[in-house]
C-alpha positions in Angstrom: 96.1 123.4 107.2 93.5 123.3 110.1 94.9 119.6 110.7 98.5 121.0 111.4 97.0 123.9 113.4 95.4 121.6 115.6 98.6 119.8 116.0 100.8 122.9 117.0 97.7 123.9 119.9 98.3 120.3 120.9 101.6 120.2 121.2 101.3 123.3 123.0 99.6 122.1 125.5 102.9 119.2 126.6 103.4 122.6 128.8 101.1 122.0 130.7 100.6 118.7 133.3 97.3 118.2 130.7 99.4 116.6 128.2 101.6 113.2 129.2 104.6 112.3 126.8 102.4 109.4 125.5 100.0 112.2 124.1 103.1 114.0 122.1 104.7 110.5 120.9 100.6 109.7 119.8 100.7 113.6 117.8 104.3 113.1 116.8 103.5 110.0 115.2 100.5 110.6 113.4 102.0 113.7 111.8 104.9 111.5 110.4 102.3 109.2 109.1 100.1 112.1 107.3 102.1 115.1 106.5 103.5 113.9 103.3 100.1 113.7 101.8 99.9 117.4 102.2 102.9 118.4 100.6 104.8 118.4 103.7 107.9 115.8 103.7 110.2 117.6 105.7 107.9 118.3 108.3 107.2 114.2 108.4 110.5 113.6 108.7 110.6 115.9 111.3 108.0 114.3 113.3 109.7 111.2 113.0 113.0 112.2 114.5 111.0 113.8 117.4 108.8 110.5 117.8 111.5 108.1 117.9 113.6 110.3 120.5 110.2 110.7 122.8 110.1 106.9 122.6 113.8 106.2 123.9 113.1 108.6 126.5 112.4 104.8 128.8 115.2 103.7 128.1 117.6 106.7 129.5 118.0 108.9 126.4 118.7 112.1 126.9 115.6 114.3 127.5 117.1 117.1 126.1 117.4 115.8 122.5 113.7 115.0 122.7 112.6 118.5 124.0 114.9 119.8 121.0 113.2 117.9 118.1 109.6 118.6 120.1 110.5 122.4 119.6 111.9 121.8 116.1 108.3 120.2 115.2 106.3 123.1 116.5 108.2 125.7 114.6 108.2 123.7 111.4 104.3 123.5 111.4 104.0 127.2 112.8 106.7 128.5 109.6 103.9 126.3 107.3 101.0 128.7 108.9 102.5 131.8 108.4 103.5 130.8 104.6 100.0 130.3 104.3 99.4 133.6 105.6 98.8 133.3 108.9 100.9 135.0 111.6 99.4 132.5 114.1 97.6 129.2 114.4 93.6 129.4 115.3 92.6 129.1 119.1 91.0 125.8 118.9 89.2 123.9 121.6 90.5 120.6 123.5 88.8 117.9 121.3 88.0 115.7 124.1 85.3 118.3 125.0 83.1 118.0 122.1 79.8 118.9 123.3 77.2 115.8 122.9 75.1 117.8 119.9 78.2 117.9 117.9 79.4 114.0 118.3 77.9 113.3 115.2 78.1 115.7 112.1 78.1 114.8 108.7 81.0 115.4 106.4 79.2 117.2 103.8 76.7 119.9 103.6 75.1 118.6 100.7 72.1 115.8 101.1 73.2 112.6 100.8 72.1 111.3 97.3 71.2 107.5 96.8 73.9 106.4 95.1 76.9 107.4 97.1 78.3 104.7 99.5 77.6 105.4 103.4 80.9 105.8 106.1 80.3 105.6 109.3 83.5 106.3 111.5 83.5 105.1 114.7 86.3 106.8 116.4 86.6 108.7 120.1 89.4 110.8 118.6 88.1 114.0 116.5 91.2 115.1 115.1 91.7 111.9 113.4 88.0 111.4 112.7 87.6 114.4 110.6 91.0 114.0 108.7 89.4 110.6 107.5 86.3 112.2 107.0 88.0 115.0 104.8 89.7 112.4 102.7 86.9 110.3 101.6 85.8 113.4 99.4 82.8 113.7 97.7 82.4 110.9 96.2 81.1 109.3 99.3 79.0 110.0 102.7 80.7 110.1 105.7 79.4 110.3 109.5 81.4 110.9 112.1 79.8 109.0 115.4 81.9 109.5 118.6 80.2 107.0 121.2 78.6 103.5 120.7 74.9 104.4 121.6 75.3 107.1 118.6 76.4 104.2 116.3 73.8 102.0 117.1 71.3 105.2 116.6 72.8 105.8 113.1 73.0 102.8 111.5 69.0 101.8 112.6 68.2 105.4 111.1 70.2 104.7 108.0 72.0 101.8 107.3 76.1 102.7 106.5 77.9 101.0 103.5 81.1 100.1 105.7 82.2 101.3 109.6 85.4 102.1 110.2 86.2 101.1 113.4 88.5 102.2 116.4 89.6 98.9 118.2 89.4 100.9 121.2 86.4 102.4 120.4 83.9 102.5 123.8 85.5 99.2 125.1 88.5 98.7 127.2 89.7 95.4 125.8 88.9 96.9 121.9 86.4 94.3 120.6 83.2 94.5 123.0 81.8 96.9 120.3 82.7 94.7 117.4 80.4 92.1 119.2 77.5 94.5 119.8 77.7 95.6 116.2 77.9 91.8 114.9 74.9 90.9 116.9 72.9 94.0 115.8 70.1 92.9 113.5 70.4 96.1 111.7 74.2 95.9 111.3 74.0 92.2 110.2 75.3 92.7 106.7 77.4 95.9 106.8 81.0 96.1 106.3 83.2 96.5 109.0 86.8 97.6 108.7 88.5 97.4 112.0 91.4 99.6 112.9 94.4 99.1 115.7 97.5 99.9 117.8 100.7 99.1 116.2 101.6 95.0 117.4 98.3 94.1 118.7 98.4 91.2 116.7 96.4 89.0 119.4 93.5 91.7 118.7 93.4 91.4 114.9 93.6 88.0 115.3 90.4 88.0 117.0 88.9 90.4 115.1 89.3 88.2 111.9 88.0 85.3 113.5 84.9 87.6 114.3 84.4 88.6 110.5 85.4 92.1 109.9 86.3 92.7 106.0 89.6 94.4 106.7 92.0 95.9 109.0 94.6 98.6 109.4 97.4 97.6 111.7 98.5 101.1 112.6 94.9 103.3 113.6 96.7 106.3 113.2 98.0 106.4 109.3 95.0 108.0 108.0 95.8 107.9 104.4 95.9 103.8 104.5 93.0 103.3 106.3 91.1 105.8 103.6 92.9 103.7 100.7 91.9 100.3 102.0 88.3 100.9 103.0 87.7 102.9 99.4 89.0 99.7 97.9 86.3 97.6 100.0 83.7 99.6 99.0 84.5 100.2 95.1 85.8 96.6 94.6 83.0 94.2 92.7 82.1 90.8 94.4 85.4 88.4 94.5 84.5 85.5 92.4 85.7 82.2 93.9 86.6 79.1 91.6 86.1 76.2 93.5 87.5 72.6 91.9 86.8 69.5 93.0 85.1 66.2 92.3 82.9 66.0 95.3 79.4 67.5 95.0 78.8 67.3 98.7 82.0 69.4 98.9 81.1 71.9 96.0 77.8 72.5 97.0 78.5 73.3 101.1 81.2 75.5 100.0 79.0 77.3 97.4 76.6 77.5 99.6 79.0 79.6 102.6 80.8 81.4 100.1 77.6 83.1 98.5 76.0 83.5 101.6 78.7 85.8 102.4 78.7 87.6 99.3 81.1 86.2 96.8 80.6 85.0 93.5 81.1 81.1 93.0 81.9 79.1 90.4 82.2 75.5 90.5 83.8 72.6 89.0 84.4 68.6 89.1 88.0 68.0 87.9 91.4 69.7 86.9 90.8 70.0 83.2 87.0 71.7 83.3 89.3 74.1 85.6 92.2 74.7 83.2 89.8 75.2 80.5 87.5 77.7 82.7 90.9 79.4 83.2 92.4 80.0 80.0 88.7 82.4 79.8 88.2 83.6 83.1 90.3 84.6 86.0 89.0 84.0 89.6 90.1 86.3 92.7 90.6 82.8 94.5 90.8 79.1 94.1 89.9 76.7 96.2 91.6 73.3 94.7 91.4 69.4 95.7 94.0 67.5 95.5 93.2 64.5 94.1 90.4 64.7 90.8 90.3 62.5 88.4 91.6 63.0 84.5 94.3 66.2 86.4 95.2 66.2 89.8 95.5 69.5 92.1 99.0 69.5 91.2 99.2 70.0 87.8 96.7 72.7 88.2 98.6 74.3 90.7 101.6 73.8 88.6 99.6 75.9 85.9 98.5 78.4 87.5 101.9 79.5 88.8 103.4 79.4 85.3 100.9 82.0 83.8 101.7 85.3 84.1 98.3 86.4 84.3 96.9 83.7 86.7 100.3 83.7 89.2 98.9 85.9 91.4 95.6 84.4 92.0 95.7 82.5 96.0 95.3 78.7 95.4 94.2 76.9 98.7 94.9 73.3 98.4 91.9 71.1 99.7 92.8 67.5 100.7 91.6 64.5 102.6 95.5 62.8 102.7 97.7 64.3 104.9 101.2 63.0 105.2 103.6 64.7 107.4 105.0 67.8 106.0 103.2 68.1 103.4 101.6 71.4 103.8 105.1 72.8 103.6 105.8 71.2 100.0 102.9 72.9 98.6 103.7 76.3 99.8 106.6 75.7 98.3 104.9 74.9 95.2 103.3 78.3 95.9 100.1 77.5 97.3 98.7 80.2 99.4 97.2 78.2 102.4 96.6 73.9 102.9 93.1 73.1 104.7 92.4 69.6 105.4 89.7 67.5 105.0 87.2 67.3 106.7 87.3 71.2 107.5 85.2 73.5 109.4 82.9 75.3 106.8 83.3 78.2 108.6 87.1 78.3 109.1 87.6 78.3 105.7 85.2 80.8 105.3 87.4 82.9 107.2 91.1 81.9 105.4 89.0 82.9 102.2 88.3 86.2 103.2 92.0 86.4 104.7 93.3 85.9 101.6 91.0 88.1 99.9 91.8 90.9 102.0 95.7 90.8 101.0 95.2 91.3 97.4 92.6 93.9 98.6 89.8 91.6 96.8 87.4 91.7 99.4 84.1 94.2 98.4 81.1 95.1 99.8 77.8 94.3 97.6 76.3 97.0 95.4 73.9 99.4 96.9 70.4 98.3 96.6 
């Protein structure tokens, strides 16, 4: 309820010269993204309707239309805060004012007991911030930190599970902070979760190849963001399976992969892996293409035909690389083709990638 109150005193304020169109399409927006979640479907649609109008507005649609379904917005949230019994919204404060004592505050009254995972959210934007912070529940701790120097300040006072972090958080091209916090010594193995604008696929891009653990590619769909970093910080260890008959291969990749937290397995040919299988199932395989006894193939060929290994990403390892040949084994149903030799690193980094899809990738267990 107070999230849709502070909507309608936002949206208030578009009649004023305070509050540019961008600012209502930004409220709009995040209402249709949230409001279902609260029981509220109509209003969502709502928003929706007024969103998209706000955003034709630049290319000649008819203003009119978009100050209708603006108005239609306010009074469907105002007619859901008198049925809660309230003939008018609370007076609430501009929350880009928040007074420096309040830009951190924790999400729960009660102390923080050992074994609940840490939150830090990074985020300039209050409203937002405290949704997220309200959605975590009790299970966890959350910390709401509204400027980098307070970040820094928190995690070397108590070191944070995972950060959830605003891409445009306290740096104009969205990543200078992601940097700082990647060349902190006391943020060196913490969990970041990075969140952005709609399209800025340049931006998570980047970000990947910087080593967050998982991104949101719409900041403002609260609900998302709260189910994909729960499932980072409740998911066990991924447990790679790499296969291959190298051991200067299987020990370098072991070697990376447990460094940064994962589970390895490893082994020297196709039917040790078939066998290791039909007992065990991996979140990921890393598979050379030519072993001896079974080739990659055949494994590969396996591993799509059982129903309970299908889904598992297979990323085909080879050292012969004919042209188009990366495209046959995708169509064979690999998930990714690295060549050999390969940059330890890089496939570091398609690893965690993959992970992240099937929302594999976890943070360790609290010490």
């Amino acid at each position: 309820m107070d999230t849709l109150e502070r909507a309608l005193v936002r949206l208030k304020d578009c009649d004023s010269s305070r509050c540019e169109p961008a600012d209502a399409i930004d409220i709009s927006h995040r209402i249709k993204g949230n409001a279902a979640m609260y029981g509220y479907p109509e209003l969502g649609l709502i928003a929706g309707t007024a969103e998209t109008r706000l955003r034709n507005l630049t290319q000649g649609a008819d203003p009119a239309n978009a100050l209708l379904s603006l108005i239609d917005l306010i009074d469907k949230i105002h007619d859901i805060c008198q049925s809660q019994g309230r003939s008018e919204p609370l007076a609430l404060q501009n929350t880009s004012a928040v007074p420096a004592i309040d830009t951190v505050s924790a999400s729960q009254s009660a102390a923080v007991c050992l074994d609940r995972r840490r939150v830090l959210i990074a985020y300039e934007d209050i409203w937002v911030s405290e949704l997220m912070a309200s959605l975590f529940g009790s299970e966890f701790s959350t910390m709401i930190c509204q400027t980098g120097e307070v970040v820094l300040s928190e995690i070397r006072r108590q070191k944070p599970d995972l950060i959830i972090l605003d891409s445009g958080f306290g740096a104009s091209d969205g990543l200078d902070f992601l940097r700082a916090l990647k060349d902190n010594k006391y943020a060196q193995d913490v969990s970041i979760f990075m969140t952005f604008d709609p399209a800025a696929h340049q931006l998570m891009a980047e970000a990947l190849s910087l080593g967050v653990d998982g991104f949101a590619e719409d900041k403002h769909e609260v609900l998302d963001i709260v189910i994909s970093a729960k499932s980072i910080l409740q998911k066990q260890v991924p447990k790679v399976l790499v296969v291959d008959d190298d051991p200067v291969v299987r020990d370098l990749l072991s070697h990376v992969l447990s460094a940064a937290g994962m589970e390895v397995d490893t082994l020297n040919d196709g039917l040790e892996a078939l066998k290791y299988l039909s007992q065990t199932t991996p979140d990921i395989v890393l598979l050379d293409r030519f072993m001896p006894r079974l080739e990659g193939g055949t494994v590969l060929y396996e591993i799509q035909n059982k129903i309970n290994l299908k889904s598992i990403p297979v990323l085909i390892l080879t050292a012969m690389v004919n042209h188009g040949e990366a495209a046959s084994w995708f169509e064979r149903g690999a998930a990714d083709f690295i060549p050999k030799p390969f940059d330890p690193e890089e496939v570091l980094m398609r690893v965690k990638q993959h992970l992240k899809h099937e929302q594999k990738i976890g943070s360790k267990p609290c010490q």
